[in-house]
ROMAR-851549 format. One line per 5 residues: number of its first residue (from 0); for each residue x, y, z of N, C-alpha, C. Coordinates in nm, 3 decimals. Example, Ala and Ser with C-alpha at 12.3 -4.5 7.8 and 13.67 -1.06 7.14 Angstrom:
2
0	1.319 -0.569 0.780 1.230 -0.450 0.780 1.320 -0.330 0.780  1.285 -0.225 0.708 1.367 -0.106 0.714 1.290 0.003 0.787
//
This chain:
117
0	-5.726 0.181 2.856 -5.637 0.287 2.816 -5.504 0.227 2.775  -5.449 0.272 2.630 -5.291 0.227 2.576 -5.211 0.304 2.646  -5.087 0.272 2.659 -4.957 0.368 2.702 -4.903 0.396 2.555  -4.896 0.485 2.519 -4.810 0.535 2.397 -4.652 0.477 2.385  -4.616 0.469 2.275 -4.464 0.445 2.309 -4.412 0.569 2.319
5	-4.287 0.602 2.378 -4.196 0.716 2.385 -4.119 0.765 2.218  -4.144 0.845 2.177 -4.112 0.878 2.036 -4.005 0.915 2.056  -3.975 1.047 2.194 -3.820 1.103 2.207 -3.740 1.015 2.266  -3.601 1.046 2.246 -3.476 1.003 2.321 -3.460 1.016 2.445  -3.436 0.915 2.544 -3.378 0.949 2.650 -3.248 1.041 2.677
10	-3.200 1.125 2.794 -3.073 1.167 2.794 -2.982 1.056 2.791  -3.041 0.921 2.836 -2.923 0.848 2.827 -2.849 0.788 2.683  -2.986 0.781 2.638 -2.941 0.707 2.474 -2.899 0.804 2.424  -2.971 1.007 2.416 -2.799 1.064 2.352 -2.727 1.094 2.409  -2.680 1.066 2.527 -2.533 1.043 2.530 -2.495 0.963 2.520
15	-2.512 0.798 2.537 -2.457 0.680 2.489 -2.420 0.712 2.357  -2.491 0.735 2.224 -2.482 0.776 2.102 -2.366 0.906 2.120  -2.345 1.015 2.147 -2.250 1.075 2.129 -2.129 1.019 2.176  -2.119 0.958 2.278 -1.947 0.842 2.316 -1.951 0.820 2.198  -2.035 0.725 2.119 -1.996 0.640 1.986 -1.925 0.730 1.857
20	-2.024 0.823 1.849 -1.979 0.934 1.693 -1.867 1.020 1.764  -1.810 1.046 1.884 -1.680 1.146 1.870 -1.576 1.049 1.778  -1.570 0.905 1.827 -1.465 0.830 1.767 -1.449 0.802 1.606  -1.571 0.838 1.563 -1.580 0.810 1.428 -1.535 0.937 1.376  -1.534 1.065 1.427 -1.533 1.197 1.339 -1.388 1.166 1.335
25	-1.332 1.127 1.472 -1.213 1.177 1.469 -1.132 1.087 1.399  -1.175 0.967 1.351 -1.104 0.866 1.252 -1.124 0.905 1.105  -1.230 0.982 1.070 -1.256 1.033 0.926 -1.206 1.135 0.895  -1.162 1.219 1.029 -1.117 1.366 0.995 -0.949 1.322 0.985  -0.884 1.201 0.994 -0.754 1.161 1.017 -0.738 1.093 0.883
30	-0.811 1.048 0.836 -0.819 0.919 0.700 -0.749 0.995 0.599  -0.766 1.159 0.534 -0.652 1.180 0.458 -0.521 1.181 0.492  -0.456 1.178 0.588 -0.309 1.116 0.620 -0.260 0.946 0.529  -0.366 0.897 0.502 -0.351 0.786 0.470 -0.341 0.750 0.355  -0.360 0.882 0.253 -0.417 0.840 0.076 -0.320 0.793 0.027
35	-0.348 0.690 -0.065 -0.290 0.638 -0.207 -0.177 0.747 -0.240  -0.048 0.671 -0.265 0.017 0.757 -0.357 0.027 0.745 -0.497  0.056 0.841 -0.549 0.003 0.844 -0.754 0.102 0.693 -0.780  0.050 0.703 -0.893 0.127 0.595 -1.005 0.260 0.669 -1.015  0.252 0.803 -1.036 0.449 0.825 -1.088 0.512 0.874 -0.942
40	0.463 0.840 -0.823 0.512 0.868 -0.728 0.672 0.821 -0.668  0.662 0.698 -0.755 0.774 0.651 -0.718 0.805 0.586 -0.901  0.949 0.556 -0.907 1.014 0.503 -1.066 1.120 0.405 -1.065  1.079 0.282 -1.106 1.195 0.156 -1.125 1.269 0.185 -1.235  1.408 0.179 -1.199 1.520 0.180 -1.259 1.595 0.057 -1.259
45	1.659 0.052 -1.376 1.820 -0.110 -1.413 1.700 -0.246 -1.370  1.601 -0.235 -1.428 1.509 -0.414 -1.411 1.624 -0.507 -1.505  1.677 -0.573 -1.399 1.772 -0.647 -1.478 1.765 -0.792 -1.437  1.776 -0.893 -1.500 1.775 -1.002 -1.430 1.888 -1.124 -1.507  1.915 -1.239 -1.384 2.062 -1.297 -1.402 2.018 -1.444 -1.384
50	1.938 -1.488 -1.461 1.898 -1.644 -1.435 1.783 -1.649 -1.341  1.775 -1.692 -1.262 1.628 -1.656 -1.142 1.628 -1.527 -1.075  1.727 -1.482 -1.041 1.779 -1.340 -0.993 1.731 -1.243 -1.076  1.576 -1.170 -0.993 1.521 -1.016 -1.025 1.597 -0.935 -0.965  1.668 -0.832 -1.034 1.683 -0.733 -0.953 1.597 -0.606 -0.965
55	1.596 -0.466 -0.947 1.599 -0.313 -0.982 1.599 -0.250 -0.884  1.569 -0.093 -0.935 1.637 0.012 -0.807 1.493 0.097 -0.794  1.475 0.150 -0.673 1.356 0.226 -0.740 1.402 0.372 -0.648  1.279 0.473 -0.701 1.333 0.586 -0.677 1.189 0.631 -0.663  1.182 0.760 -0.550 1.061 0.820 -0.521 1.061 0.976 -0.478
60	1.026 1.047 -0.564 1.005 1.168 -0.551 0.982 1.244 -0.410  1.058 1.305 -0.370 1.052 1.369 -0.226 0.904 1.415 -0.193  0.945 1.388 -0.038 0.824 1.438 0.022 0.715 1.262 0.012  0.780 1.170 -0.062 0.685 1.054 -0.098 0.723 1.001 0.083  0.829 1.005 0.071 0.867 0.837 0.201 0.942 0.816 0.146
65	1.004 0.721 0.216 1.073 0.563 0.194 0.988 0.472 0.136  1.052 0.352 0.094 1.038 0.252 0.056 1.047 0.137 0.151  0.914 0.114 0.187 0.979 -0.016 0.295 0.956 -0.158 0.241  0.913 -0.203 0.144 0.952 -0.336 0.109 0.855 -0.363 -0.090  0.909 -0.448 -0.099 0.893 -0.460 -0.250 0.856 -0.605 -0.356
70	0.721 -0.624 -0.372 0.705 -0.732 -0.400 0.763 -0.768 -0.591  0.845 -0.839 -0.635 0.773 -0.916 -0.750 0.782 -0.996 -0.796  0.701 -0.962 -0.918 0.576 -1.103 -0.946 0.535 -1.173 -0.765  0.558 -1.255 -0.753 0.486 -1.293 -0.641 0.583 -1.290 -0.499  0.689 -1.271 -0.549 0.766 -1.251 -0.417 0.850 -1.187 -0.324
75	0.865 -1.169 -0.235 0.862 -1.043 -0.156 1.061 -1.007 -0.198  1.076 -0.906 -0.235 1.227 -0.900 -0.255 1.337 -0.810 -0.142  1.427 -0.834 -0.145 1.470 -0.792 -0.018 1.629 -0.702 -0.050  1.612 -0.610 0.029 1.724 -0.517 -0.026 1.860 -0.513 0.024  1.936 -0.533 -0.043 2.109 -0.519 -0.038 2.194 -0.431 0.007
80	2.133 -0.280 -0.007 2.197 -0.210 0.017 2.226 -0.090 -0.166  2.148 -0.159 -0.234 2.208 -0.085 -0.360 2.099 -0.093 -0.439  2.038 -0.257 -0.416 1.931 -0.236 -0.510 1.817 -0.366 -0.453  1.696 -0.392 -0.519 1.614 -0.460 -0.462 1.652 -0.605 -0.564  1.605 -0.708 -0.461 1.654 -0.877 -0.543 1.536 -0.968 -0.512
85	1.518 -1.024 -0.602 1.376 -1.127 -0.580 1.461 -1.265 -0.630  1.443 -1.385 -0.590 1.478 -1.510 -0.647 1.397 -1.565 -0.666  1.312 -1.625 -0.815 1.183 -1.639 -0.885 1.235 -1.807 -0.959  1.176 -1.858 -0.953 1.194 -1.982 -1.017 1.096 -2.040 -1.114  1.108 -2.094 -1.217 0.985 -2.134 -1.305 0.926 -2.014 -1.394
90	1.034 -1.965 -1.417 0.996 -1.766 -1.498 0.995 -1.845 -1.618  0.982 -1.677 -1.690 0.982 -1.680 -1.821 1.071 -1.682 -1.902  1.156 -1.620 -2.058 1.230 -1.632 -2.074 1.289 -1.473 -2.019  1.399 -1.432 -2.077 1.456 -1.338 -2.040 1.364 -1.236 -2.141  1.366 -1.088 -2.046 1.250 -0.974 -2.097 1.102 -1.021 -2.047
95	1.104 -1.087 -1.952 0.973 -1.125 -1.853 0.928 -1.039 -1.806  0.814 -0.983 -1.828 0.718 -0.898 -1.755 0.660 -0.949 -1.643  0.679 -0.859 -1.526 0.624 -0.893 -1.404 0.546 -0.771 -1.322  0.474 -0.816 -1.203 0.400 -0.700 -1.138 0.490 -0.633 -1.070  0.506 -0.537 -1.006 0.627 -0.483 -0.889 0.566 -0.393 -0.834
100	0.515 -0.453 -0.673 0.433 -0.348 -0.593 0.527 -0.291 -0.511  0.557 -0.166 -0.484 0.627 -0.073 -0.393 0.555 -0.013 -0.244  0.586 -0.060 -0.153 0.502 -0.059 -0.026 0.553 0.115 -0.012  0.487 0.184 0.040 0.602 0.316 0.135 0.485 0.342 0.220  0.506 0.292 0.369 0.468 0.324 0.461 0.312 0.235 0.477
105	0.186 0.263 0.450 0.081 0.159 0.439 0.004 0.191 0.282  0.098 0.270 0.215 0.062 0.267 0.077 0.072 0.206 -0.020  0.072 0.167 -0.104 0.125 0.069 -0.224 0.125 0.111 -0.386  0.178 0.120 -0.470 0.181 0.168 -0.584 0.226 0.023 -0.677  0.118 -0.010 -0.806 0.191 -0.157 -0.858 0.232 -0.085 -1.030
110	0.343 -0.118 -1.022 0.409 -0.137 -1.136 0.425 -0.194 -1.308  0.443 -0.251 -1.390 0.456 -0.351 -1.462 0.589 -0.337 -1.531  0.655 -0.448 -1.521 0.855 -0.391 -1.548 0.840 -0.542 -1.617  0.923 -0.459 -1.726 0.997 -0.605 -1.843 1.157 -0.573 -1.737  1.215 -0.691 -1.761 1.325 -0.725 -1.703 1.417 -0.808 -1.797
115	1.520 -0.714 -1.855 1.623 -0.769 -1.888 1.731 -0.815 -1.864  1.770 -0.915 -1.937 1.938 -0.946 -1.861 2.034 -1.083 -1.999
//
């Protein structure tokens, strides 16, 4: 005589299995807090630049956030108080196009800014 295998679930395996899926609903039902903000969510203003010195200003439609930090072309730029500054070495000539990613909060929005000066 065979022993069959058990086809149903134990009570223990569904409840082991339900511990696991409360944590997941409740991380998927939270995930829109987190979306992408648009492309015109936020707008660089005065891309100006002074020899290696990137500067510009940027601006973001209410209700977006803040701005908490600002990459470009490759490097992280850091703010003054008035406007954002990158120090870039080995650029292009003047009217250099670069990337400019705008962090606000764990979002990111990337840019493309000619920079005059």
């Amino acid at each position: 005589m065979s022993t069959q295998p058990r086809l149903q679930p134990t009570r223990r395996t569904v409840l082991r299995t339900a511990a696991w899926t409360a944590p997941a609903v409740s991380i998927a039902v939270a995930a829109p807090a987190f979306a992408a903000i648009s492309v015109d969510a936020c707008s660089v203003t005065n891309p100006t630049r002074n020899g290696a010195n990137f500067y510009l200003s940027i601006g973001c439609k209410p209700g977006v956030g803040a701005v908490t930090s600002v990459t470009i072309g490759t490097r992280a730029a850091s703010w003054d108080g008035t406007r954002w500054h990158a120090k870039m070495t080995g650029v292009g000539q003047i009217g250099s196009t670069h990337n400019v990613i705008i962090r606000v909060g764990q979002d990111s929005v990337t840019k493309t800014v000619t920079f005059i000066g």
